[in-house]
N, C-alpha and C positions, 0 to 999 in steps of 0.2 A: 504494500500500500504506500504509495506516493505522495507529496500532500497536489491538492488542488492548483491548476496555476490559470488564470486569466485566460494566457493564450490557448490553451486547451477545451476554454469552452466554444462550444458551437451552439448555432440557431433550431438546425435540426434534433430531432429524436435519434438517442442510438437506436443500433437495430436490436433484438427481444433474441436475447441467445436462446437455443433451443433446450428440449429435454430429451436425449438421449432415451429412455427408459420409455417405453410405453403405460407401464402401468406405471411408474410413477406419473407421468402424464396422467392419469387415469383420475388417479387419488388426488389431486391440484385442487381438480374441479367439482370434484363430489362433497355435496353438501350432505354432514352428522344425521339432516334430519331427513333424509331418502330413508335411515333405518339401514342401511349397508353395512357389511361386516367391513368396508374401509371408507376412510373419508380424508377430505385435508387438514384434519384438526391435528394430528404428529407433525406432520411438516411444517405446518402453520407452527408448531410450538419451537421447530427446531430453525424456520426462517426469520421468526422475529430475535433468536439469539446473535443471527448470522449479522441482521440488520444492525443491529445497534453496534454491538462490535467492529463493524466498519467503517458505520457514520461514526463511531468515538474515535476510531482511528485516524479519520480522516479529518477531522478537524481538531482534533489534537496536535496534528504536523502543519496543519494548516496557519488556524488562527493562534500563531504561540504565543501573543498576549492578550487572549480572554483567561479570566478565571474562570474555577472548575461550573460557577453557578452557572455561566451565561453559556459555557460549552454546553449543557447541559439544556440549556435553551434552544439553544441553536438547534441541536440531536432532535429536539422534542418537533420541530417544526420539520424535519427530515424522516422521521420513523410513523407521525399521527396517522390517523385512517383517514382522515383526508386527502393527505398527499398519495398515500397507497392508492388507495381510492382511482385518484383521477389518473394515478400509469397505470391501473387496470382496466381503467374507460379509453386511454387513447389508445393502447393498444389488442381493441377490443375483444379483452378476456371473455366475454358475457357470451360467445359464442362457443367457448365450450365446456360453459356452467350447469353442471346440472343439479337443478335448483325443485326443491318440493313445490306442488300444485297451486298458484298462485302468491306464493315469494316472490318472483321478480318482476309482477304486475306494476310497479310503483318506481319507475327509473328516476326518481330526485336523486339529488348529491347528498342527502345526509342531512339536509336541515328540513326541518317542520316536521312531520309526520312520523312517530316509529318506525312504521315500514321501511319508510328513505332509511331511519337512519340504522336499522336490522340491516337492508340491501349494502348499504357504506361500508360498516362493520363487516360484510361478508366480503365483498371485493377486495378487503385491506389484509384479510385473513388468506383470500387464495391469493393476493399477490405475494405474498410471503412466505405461501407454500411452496408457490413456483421459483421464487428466491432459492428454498432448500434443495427442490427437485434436479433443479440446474447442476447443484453441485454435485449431487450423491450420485448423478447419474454419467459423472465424465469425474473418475476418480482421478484424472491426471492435469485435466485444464479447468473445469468445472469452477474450481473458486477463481481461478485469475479471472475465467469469464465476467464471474458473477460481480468482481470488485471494478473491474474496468467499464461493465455496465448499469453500474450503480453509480460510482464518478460521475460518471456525461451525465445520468437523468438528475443526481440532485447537484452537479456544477449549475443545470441551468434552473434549479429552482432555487436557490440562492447566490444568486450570480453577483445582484450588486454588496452583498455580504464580500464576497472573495476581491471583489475589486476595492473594496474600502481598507480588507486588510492589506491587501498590499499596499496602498498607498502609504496605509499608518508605519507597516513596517519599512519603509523607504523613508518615510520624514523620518521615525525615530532612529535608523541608522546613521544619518545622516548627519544627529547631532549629538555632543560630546555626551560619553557614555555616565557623565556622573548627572545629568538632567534625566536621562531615560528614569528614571521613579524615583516617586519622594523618598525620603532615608527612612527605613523600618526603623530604627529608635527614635522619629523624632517624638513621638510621645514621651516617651524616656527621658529624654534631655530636656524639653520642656519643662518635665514633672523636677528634675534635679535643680533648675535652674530656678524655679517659681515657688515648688509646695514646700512645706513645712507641718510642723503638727498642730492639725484642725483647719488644712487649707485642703481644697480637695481638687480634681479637675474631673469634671463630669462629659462623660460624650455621648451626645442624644442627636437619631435620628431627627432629621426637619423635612416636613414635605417639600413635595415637590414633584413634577411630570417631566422634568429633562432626561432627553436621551443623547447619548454617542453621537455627534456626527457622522465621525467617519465609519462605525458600528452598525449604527441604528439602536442600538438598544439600552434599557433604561440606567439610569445613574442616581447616585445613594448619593446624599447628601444630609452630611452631618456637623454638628456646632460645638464646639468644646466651649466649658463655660465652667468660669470659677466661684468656690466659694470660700469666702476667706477675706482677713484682712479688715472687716467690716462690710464685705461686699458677699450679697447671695445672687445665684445663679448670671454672674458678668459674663457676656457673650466675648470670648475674644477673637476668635475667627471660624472657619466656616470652608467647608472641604468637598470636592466633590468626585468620584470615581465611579468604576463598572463594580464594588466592591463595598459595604462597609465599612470591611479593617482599612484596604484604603483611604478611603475618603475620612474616615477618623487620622489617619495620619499627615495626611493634607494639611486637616484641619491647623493641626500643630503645629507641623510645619510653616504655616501660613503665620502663624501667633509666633514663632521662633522669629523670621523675617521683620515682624514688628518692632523693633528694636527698642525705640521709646517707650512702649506695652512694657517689652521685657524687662528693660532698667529701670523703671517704676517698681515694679513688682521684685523684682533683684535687692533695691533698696529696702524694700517693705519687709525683704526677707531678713537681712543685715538686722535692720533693726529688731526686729521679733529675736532674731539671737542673739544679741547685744544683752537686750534687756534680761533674758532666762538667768 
């Protein structure tokens, strides 16, 4: 597994590697509730392991500066019955579905009606059977097929994902490597530089609806605020990242940078230990 690159995506659909196996071909399409002594509900259990472990693969090498949550996003909008869903409508699986007596009377996409969304759940479950089928059935090319035809289908369902990372990852190469991320202790050094005993620094999430630019996706925004000195909950700055622990360190960082803040409070501290 490779990670994703720009130039490799394309407009068209890959082509639908085949299934070797007949009767695994058999078992894909067959729906639990025919009553058959086979169905694609093992496959289906053994394609959605296949899934995930590729799309984590794949955007693990990918996007190397999301954290594990937003990977985890990402995956989630790669693996949903949705997405399954609509590569098993364009490359019109329904033709060799064999489905109980009025089940697939109701061709919606999965919103409004049970039905629809029974019919969604079932196309998402045989795409994923056919996922497995692919491989069991070509023990020697089977998985490279199945990872090189999964690439193309979700390169082009989140395309502008791939091209925003690239981007980020070319500005932040780009600049000197002690800017790429805030310092993990600035919390730390904050707290040594300001607290004392009965001063405290609190870090509380603060709303907010901003997203990533170049990501798209949502960012945590948190306010470090002191108490102490004669002062309850004093806002002193204010952080924002793909991250909480991040965006808490931001924060501090941001309060470090204040220099006047800090020499204030640096004083405050002198004196409290003076006087002990």
């Amino acid at each position: 597994v490779t990670p994703w690159s720009s130039s490799e995506i394309h407009q068209e659909w890959p082509s639908l590697p085949p299934i070797l196996d007949p009767k695994l071909a058999d078992e894909v399409f067959t729906h639990p509730g025919l009553g058959l002594k086979y169905s694609y509900e093992r496959l289906e259990w053994l394609g959605d392991a296949y899934l995930e472990l590729i799309a984590s693969s794949l955007i693990h090498q990918t996007f190397t500066q999301l954290r594990s949550g937003a990977c985890s996003q990402l995956r989630e909008r790669l693996i949903r019955n949705v997405t399954l869903a609509e590569y098993f409508r364009h490359y019109d699986m329904s033709r060799w579905a064999k489905l109980p007596d009025g089940f697939g009377d109701n061709r919606g996409q999965g919103r409004g009606r049970s039905k629809d969304k029974d019919l969604l759940k079932t196309q998402a479950d045989m795409f994923e059977a056919y996922v497995a089928a692919v491989i069991l059935s070509d023990s020697q090319h089977g998985l490279t097929k199945v990872v090189e035809w999964l690439k193309a289908l979700w390169g082009r369902t989140i395309k502008e994902d791939i091209y925003k990372a690239e981007a980020a990852k070319k500005r932040s190469e780009s600049q000197p490597t002690a800017s790429e991320a805030p310092d993990s202790s600035a919390k730390q050094r904050l707290s040594v530089k300001i607290v004392t005993k009965g001063v405290t620094i609190d870090y509380k999430d603060l709303p907010g609806e901003k997203r990533d630019k170049n990501l798209g996706l949502p960012l945590f925004t948190v306010g470090a605020y002191l108490t102490g000195y004669g002062e309850v909950g004093r806002l002193l700055a204010v952080g924002t990242a793909l991250s909480k622990k991040d965006a808490g360190q931001k924060a501090a960082e941001t309060a470090l940078q204040n220099k006047r803040l800090i020499q204030a409070y640096e004083e405050k501290k002198r004196q409290y230990m003076k006087a002990k």
